[in-house]
C-alpha angles and dihedrals in degrees: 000000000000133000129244114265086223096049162350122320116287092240123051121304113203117240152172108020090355094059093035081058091057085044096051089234103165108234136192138222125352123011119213113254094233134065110264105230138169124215127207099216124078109258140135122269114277141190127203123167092265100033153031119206125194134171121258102262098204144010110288136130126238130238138226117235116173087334096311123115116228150150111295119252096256091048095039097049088048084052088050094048104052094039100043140063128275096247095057100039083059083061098044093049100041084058096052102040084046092054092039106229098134138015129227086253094053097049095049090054093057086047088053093067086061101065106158094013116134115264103005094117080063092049094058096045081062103055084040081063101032121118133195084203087078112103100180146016093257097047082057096041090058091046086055094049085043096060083031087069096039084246112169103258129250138237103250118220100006129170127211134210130182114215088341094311114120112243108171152311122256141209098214123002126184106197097180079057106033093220132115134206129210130195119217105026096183088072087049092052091053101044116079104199090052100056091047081058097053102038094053077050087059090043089056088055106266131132122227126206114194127202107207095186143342090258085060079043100056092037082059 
């Protein structure tokens, strides 16, 4: 079937983390237990043990993704954001703005037709802290933690040289402090090279923090 040129699909289009699934948006913490979907027709909100269905709240086409309709990128991350909490709207930004598939800009402007919606100060406050710097979800999720606690923040991405020699390449460094930070230490642990980095780093004088998980990152 086709869509109507003045609105959404006559059958369900999925939304909020249903459709952020078929986007591939990384998300944090607890899932709904029912299917987020979006009718086309205008109807009140409603709730059944497998789905929630709500009306399309303004003027804005569907997309096809393997075959399912569903709330375009740009749509379906506004919808996270405002419904979802800080630290994974972090998540859910960093990856965007890292992949590129849409701009701050961009993604202020989708939250702007949404004025007096809930949640969309909050909103806000997450792209103003959103970094494309960011290369995972845990990377992010400590970052959240991280301006959650009033920490001083990091430099992202940073590498470090001794006496003009390169010595690595770290996930979180705090110059004023002399002291990095790593996310996911197993993989340091297992990777030679690596260790031999960071232990001539020690060495030198700085302090390293490592995040196991999300699950250390979140106990933090």
């Amino acid at each position: 079937g086709q869509c109507r040129e003045e609105g959404p699909c006559a059958w369900p289009v999925f939304a909020g983390e249903s459709a952020a699934l078929l986007h591939g948006l990384p998300m944090v913490g607890p899932m709904p237990n029912q299917v987020q979907v979006i009718s086309g027709l205008k109807i009140h909100a409603s709730v059944t043990t497998w789905r929630r269905t709500r009306s399309w709240h303004y003027d804005s086409q569907p997309v096809q993704v393997e075959g399912m309709y569903c709330t375009d990128v740009l749509y379906t991350l506004a919808d996270l954001l405002c419904s979802r909490d800080f630290y994974s709207g972090i998540a859910s930004v960093d990856y965007v703005l890292r992949e590129k598939i849409a701009t701050k800009q961009q993604i202020l402007t989708e939250l702007g037709r949404r004025i007096g919606c809930k949640g969309v100060i909050k909103a806000r406050d997450v792209v103003k802290h959103a970094d494309a710097r960011s290369e995972s979800v845990g990377e992010s999720l400590s970052r959240a933690v991280m301006l959650k606690g009033h920490l001083p923040m990091p430099r992202l991405q940073e590498t470090i040289y001794d006496h003009g020699n390169f010595v690595g390449r770290v996930d979180f460094y705090w110059p004023d402090f002399n002291i990095i930070g790593e996310f996911d230490g197993q993989y340091l642990l297992h990777h030679k090279q690596l260790v031999h980095e960071f232990f001539y780093l020690f060495l030198s004088g700085i302090i390293l923090l490592v995040f196991e998980s999300l699950t250390h990152v979140l106990e933090q």
